[in-house]
Structures are given as C-alpha cells and as structure tokens.
C-alpha positions in Angstrom: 0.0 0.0 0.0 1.0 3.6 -1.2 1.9 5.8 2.0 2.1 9.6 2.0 4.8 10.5 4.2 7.3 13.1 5.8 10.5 13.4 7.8 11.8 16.4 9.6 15.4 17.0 9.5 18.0 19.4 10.3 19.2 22.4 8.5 21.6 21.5 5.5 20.4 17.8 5.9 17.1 18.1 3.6 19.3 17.2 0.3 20.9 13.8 2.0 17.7 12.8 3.2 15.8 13.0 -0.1 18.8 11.1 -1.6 18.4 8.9 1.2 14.4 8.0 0.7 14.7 7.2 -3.2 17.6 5.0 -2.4 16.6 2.8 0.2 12.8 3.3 -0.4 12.4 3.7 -3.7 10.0 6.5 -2.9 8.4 8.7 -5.2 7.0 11.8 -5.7 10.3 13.0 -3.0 9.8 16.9 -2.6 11.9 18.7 0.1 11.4 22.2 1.8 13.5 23.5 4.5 13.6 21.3 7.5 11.0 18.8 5.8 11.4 16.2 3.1 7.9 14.3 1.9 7.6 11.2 0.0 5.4 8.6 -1.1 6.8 4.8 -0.9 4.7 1.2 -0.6 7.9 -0.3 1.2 7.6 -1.9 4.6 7.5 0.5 8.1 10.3 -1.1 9.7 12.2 -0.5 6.7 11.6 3.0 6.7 12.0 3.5 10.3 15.7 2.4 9.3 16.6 5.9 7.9 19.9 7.5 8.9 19.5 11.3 8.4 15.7 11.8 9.2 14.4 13.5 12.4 11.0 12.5 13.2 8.6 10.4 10.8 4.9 11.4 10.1 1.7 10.1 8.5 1.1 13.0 6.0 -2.8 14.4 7.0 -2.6 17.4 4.9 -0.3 19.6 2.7 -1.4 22.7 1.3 -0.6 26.2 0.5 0.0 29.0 3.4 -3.0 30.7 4.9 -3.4 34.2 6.0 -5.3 34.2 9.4 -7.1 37.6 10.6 -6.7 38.8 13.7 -10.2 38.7 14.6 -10.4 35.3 16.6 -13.9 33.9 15.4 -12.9 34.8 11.6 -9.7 33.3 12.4 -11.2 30.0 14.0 -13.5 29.7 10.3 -10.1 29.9 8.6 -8.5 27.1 10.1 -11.4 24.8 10.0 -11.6 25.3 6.1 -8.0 25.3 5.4 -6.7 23.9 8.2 -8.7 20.8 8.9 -10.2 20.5 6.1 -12.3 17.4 5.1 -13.4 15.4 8.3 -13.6 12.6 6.0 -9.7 12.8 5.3 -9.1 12.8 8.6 -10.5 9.6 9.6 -9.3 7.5 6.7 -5.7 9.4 8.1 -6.4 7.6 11.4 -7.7 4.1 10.0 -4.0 4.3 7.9 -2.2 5.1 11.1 -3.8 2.3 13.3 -2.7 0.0 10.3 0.7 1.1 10.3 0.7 1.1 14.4 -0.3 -3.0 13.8 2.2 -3.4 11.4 5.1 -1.8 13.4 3.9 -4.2 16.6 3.6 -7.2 14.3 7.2 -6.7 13.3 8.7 -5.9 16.8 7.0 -9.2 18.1 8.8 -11.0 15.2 12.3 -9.8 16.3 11.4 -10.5 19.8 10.3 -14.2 19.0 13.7 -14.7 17.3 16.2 -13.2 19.9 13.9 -15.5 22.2 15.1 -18.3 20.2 18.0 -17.4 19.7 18.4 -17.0 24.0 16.3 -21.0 24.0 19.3 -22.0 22.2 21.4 -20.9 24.7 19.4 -21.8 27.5 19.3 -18.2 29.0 15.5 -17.8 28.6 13.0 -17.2 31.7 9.8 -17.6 31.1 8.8 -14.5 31.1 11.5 -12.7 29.2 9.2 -11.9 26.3 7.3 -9.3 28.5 10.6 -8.0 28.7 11.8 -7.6 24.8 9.5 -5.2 24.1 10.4 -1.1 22.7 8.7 1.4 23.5 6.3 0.3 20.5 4.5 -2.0 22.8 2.9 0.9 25.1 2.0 3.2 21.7 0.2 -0.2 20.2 -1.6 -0.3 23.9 -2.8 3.2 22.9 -3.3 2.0 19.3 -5.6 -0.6 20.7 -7.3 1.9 22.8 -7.7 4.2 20.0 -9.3 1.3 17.7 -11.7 0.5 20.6 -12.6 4.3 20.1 -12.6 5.3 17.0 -15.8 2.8 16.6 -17.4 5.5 18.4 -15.7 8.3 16.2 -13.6 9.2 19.1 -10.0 9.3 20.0 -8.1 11.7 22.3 -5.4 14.3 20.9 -3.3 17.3 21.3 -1.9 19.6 18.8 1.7 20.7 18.8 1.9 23.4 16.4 4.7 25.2 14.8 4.0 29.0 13.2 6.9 31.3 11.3 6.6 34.4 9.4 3.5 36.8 9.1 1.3 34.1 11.0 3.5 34.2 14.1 3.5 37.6 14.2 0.1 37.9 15.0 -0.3 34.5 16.5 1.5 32.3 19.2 2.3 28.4 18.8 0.4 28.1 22.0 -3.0 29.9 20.4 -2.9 28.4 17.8 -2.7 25.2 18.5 -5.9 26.0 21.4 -7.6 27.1 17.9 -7.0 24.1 16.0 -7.6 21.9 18.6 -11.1 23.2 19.0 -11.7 22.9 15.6 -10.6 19.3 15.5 -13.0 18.4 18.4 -16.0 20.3 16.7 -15.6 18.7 13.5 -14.3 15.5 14.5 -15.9 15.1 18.2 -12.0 13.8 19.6 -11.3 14.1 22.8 -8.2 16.3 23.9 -5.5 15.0 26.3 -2.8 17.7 26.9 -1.3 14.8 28.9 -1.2 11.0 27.7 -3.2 11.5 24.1 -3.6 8.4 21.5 -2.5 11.0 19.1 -0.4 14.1 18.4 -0.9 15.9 15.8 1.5 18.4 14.1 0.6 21.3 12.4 3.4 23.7 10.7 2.4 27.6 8.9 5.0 29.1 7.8 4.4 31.9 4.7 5.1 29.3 2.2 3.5 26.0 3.5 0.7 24.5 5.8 1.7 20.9 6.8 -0.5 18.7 8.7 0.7 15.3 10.0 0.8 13.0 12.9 3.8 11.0 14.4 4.5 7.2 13.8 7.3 6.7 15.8 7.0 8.2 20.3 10.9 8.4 20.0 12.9 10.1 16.8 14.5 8.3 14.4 17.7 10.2 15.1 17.4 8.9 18.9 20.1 5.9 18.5 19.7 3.3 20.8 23.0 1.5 20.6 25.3 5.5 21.6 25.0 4.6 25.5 27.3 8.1 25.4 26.3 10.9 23.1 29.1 12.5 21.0 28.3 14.1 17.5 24.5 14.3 16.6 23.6 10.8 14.6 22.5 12.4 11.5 25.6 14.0 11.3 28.2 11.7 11.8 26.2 9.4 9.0 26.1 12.4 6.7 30.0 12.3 6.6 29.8 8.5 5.6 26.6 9.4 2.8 29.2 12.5 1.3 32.6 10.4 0.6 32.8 9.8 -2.8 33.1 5.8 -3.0 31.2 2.9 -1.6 33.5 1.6 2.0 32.6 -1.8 2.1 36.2 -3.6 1.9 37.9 -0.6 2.6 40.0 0.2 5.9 38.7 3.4 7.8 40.1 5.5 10.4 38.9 8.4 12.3 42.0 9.6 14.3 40.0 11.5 16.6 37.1 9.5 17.4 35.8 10.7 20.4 32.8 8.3 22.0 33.0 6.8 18.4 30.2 8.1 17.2 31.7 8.5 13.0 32.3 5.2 13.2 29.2 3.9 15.0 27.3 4.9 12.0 29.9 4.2 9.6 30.0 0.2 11.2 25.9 0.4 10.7 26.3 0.8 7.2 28.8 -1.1 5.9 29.7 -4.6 7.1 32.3 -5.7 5.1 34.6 -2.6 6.4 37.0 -2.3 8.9 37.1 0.2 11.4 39.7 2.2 13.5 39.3 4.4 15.6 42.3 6.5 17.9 41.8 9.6 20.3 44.4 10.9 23.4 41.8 11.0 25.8 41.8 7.6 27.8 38.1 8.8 29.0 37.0 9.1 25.8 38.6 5.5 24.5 36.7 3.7 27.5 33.5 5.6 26.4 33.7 4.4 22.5 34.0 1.2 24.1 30.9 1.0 25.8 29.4 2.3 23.0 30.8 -0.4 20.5 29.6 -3.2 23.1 26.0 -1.8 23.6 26.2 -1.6 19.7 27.9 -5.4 19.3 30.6 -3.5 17.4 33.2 -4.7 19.5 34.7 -6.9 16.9 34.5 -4.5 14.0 36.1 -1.1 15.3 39.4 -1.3 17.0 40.3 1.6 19.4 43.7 2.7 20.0 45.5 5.6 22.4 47.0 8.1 19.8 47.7 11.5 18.7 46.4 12.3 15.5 49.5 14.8 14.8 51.6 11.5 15.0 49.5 8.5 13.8 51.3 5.2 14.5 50.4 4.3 10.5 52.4 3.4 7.5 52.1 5.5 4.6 49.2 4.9 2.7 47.6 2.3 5.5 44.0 3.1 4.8 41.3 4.1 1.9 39.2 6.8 4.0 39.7 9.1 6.8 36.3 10.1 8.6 37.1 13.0 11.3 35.0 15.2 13.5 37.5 18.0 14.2 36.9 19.0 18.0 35.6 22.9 17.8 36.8 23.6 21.4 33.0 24.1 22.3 31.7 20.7 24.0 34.6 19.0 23.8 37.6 20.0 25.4 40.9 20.2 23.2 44.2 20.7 24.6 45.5 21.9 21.2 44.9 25.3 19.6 43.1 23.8 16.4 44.1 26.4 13.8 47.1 26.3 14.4 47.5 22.6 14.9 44.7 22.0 11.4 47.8 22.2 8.6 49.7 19.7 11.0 46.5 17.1 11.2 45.5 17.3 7.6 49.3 16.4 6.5 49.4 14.2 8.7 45.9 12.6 7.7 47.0 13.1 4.1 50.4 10.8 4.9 48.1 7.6 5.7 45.9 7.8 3.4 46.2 5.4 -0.1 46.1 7.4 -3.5 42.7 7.1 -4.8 41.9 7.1 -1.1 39.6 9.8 0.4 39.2 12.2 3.4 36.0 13.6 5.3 36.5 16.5 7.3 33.7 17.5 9.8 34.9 21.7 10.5 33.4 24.5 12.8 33.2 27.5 10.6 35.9 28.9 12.2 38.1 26.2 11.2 36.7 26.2 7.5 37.8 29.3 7.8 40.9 28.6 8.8 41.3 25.9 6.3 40.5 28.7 3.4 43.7 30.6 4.3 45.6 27.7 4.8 44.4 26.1 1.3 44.9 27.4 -2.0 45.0 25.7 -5.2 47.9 25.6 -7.6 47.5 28.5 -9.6 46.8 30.5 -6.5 50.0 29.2 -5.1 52.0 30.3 -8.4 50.9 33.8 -7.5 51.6 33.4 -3.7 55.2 32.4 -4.4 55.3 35.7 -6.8 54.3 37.8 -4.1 55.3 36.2 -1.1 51.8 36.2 0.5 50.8 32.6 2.6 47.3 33.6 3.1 44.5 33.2 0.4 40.7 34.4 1.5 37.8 32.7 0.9 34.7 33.0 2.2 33.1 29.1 3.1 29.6 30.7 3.1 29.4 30.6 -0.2 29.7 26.8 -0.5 26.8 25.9 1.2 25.2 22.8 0.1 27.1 23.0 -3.7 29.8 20.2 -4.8 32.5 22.4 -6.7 32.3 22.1 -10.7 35.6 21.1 -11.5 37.5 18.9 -8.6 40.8 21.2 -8.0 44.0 20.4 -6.1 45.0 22.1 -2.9 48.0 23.1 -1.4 48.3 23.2 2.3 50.4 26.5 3.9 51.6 27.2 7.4 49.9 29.9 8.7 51.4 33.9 9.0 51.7 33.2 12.6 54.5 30.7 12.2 57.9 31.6 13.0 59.0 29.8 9.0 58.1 31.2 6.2 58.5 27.9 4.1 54.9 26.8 3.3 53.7 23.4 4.5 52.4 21.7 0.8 50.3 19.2 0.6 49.6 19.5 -3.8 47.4 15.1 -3.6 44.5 16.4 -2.4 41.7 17.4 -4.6 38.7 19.1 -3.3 35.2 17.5 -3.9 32.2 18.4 -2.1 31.6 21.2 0.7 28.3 20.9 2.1 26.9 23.1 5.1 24.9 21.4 8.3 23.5 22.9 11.6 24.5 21.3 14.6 21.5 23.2 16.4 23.5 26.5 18.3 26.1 26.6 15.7 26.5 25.6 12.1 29.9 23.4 10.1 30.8 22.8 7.3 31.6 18.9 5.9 34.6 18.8 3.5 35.3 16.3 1.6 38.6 15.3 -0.4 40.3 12.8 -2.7 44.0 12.0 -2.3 45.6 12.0 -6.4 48.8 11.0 -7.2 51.3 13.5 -6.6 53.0 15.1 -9.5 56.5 16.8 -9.0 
C-alpha cells in the first residue's frame, strides 16, 4: 500500500535525506522544503523506520498552501477549520492508515522478539517471562493503538496539537494559540477528545508563509534517537552524513577516524557497511573507555578497533588506509588541549600521509576552522601567485559553498599559517577538493569537506 509520508530534518540535511528516501525506499513523488522532506513509498514500516538522516517520521494528513489568518479570533477560528482541517472525512481514513501502520510496526517488533527468544532458547538463558521484557517502547504506543481502535468505533480518539508557526502568521499568532484554535476545531468537527497529557495522538501542524503541513507522528521516540550510543558525541544524522558524502562505496575498505571521540563516526559508519574495517584513535583515555561502551552496547566490538593516539603522529604506514572520517573538535563541548588552527595544517598532513592514493578524506569543520582551512588552502594556480608575491594567506569565504559540490574537482596546497615563526609553506599538492556541504549542529552551524587523495605530481 501507497503511504504519503514526511520526515523532519535538520538544516543543511534536507538534500541527504531526499537522496536517502529514493535510495533505500524507492519512494516517489520526493519533494523537500526546508527542514522537511515528503515522500510517497509502498515499502515496509520497519524499513523506513531504518533511515539515517531523518528526524521525526509522520503520516502526512494534509499539505497545502500557506493561509493568512485575521486577527479577529472567530474569523480566524472559520479559517482554520476550512484550510486547516479541512475534510473530516480525510481525517478519519488518516487515522484508519495510522492504526494499520501502528499493527504493522507491533507485528514486526514481536517477530524480532520471537527470534532473539530463540536465539536466548538455544542458549538456555530464557526465563519464562523474558518476552514481556523484549518489548520497545512500541508496545505501550500499540496499547494506545488498541485503545484508540476501541474508540474510533465511536468516532472518538483523544489528541493534542503541537503546532509550529513562522513568518506573518507568528507575528500575529503564538504556537500556543494556535494550536488551542486548531484543537477546538478538531474536536467540533471530529468530536476527539483532547488529552494535553497521555493522548492516543499528536498531531503536528506547521504555517509558515510558504506552507501549511499537517501530519501526525509514527514513531514516540525520533529516528535520530540511536539506541545503541549509550554516550552521546556528534549528533547521529551528522556523523552518518559524513559516511553518505565520501565519494566511494566503504565496504572492503580500511577506515580511520583519528580523533574518534565516543565513536560516534564510526558507529554509523559500522551500521552501514559490514564488510569494512574500522579504527578508531583519540588521546583521551576517558574518551577511548567511552567508544568502548558504546561499540559493546552496539555489538561493534569486533569491528572497530580503538587505539590511544595522537592524530599529529598517527602510528600508520604511509598509505595504511582508503578513507579518513574526522569530526574535528571545535573547542565548544569537547575540550581540546591543542589550539586547532594552528594545529589543522599539521592534522590534515598528517591525515594526508596515511591515506592510499585514490583514497579519500572527510572532514567535519566548525566554521571557524573552515575558515581557517580557506587561508591555509589554496589551489595551484593561487599558489603560483603566492610564491610571486610572497603572500601565505589566500581568502575565501566558506559561506558561499553551502550545500554546492564544486564544478571542477581542483588540487590544494596546504600553507603554514602567518603566525608561524617559518616562512617555508607546508604543501600538501594530492589532495583534490570534492564536495563542501553546510549542516546545523542546532546553536552553531559546520561545514563537511570532503577530499580525494591523487597522485602527486612533482
């Protein structure tokens, strides 16, 4: 069956995301606005419960184009009921499809429970009452679900409205009053009952001056929530955004992030790709015994080796590995005991060294160190006139990159900064640039930047 659906997602992550859907979904009609991507697809729930870079999942109830409210509050109230909610008929054909889907995500939670319960017989380390155990969080929304099917034979099934508003609507309106608006006109029209507290269902209303989206929630927890990261590092869709931008598929290929943190890069880098190995270094012992936990609550532990190092020296031979995955510490959550932009030529020459020709690197930069990374990188025909005019900074501004893949791959050439004591440049001429894309990380924005090591010609 044909379900109209939408994910949220985060800033700069809309593009992955619709990439994402067609791929592993083969969805259709895949149209994206900013911080939503919709979709149509027939393929399974669990499966699309499985995506990487989405936020939240909805049932699609309505998608239309942006109303103008008055400020008159009864005018207002008509408004929303015609645009807003619309056809009461939609409505409960939307809930019918949504108590289907509820069964269907139960149905297939109880089928992995019955086979890690036979999996645990095998073993002999069943109880007999371990399968009241297994169950997600899924279990209690079905128990609603069930509730909500007893009601809706009487028409009836309790809600709230969480409502989002931006532009001209929000100047006149608050989330708050509208959503007391709409939720009256969903209980005249509808007769629902509302529950601010413990509803059977939420639904989700966004105005904004170019959209009105109406949809309800399939999933209680997001899809970015990651239940294997017992410690929380880089945000999930993030760190598997810098595996979905390198240029080549990893399976078979040896991958390191030299300053792995909790391990989050190659959490979802592991998720992905089986056939991969993974490695993963950092200085901080803390951090080393916190990947760990992670990569044993994840069943990783076989897959992603950990090692105590300093990714300015990286215990490597030359041209060890085929990709280097790095979240760059911005000095902000994470303590760092070096002074990145001064240490960032250093790292990436360093990172450079290990890597194979043909090999690849993914760099995860604040924008200050994008920044950085402009005046530090130039290409070769900016270095010709650098060396005529004995200048070792070049300017760029990373702004304009946002969410663009550059037209014609270039090389780049590495320099030490002006406030080094030597004036001879640090070169590094095997790198060609491939892909800068822009993502929020909620109170600040980065940039990921990705490369392609070439073979060096003197």
């Amino acid at each position: 069956m044909m379900r109209h659906l939408y994910c949220t997602a985060g800033a700069g992550m809309e593009e992955l995301l619709a990439e994402e859907v067609q791929h592993k979904l083969c969805a259709s009609q895949v149209e994206q606005i900013p911080g939503r991507v919709f979709f149509c697809c027939n393929a399974d729930l669990y499966t699309v419960t499985q995506l990487k870079s989405a936020e939240r999942l909805f049932l699609l109830l309505r998608k239309a184009e942006p109303i103008s409210l008055p400020k008159n509050p009864a005018k207002a109230a008509a408004v929303i009921k015609e645009r807003v909610v619309g056809d009461p008929d939609i409505w409960k054909q939307t809930l019918l499809t949504w108590t289907a889907l509820q069964e269907e995500l139960h149905s297939s939670q109880q089928r992995g429970n019955k086979r890690r319960r036979e999996e645990d017989e095998e073993e002999r380390l069943i109880v007999a009452d371990e399968s009241t155990h297994t169950l997600t969080s899924s279990t209690h929304l079905f128990k609603k679900t069930s509730e909500m099917d007893k009601e809706s034979h009487q028409h009836t099934s309790s809600f709230r409205v969480s409502c989002r508003c931006s532009g001209v609507i929000a100047r006149s309106y608050t989330a708050q009053r509208l959503s007391r608006i709409i939720g009256r006109a969903i209980k005249e029209d509808l007769g629902w009952k509302v529950d601010l507290r413990e509803p059977v269902l939420e639904v989700n209303v966004y105005l904004s001056d170019d959209h009105c989206v109406v949809g309800i929630p399939l999933l209680k927890h997001p899809l970015a929530s990651r239940s294997y990261m017992k410690h929380n590092g880089l945000r999930s869709t993030i760190a598997w955004a810098m595996t979905s931008l390198c240029p080549k598929q990893l399976n078979d290929c040896v991958i390191l992030d030299p300053m792995c943190g909790v391990g989050a890069v190659l959490l979802e880098a592991a998720q992905e790709y089986s056939n991969a190995v993974f490695l993963g270094m950092d200085t901080e012992t803390s951090q080393l015994q916190k990947a760990a936990e992670n990569l044993k609550a994840s069943g990783m532990e076989g897959r992603v080796q950990l090692l105590r190092s300093s990714a300015i020296e990286i215990p490597l031979a030359d041209g060890a590995v085929d990709v280097v995955l790095c979240d760059v510490p911005f000095g902000r959550k994470f303590s760092c005991s070096s002074d990145m932009p001064t240490a960032l030529p250093h790292l990436l020459r360093e990172m450079e060294r290990v890597i194979r020709v043909g090999g690849h690197l993914v760099l995860l930069l604040s924008l200050q160190l994008s920044a950085q990374l402009k005046k530090i990188i130039c290409t070769h025909k900016h270095n010709q006139l650098l060396n005529s005019s004995d200048t070792n900074n070049v300017h760029t501004d990373p702004s304009n990159t946002r969410n663009e893949s550059t037209d014609k791959p270039e090389t780049l050439t590495f320099h030490k900064s002006s406030s080094e004591a030597s004036n001879t440049p640090l070169l590094i001429s095997s790198l060609q640039a491939q892909r800068t894309h822009k993502v929020s990380l909620g109170s600040t924005d980065a940039f990921i930047h990705t490369y392609t090591k070439i073979q060096h010609s003197h």
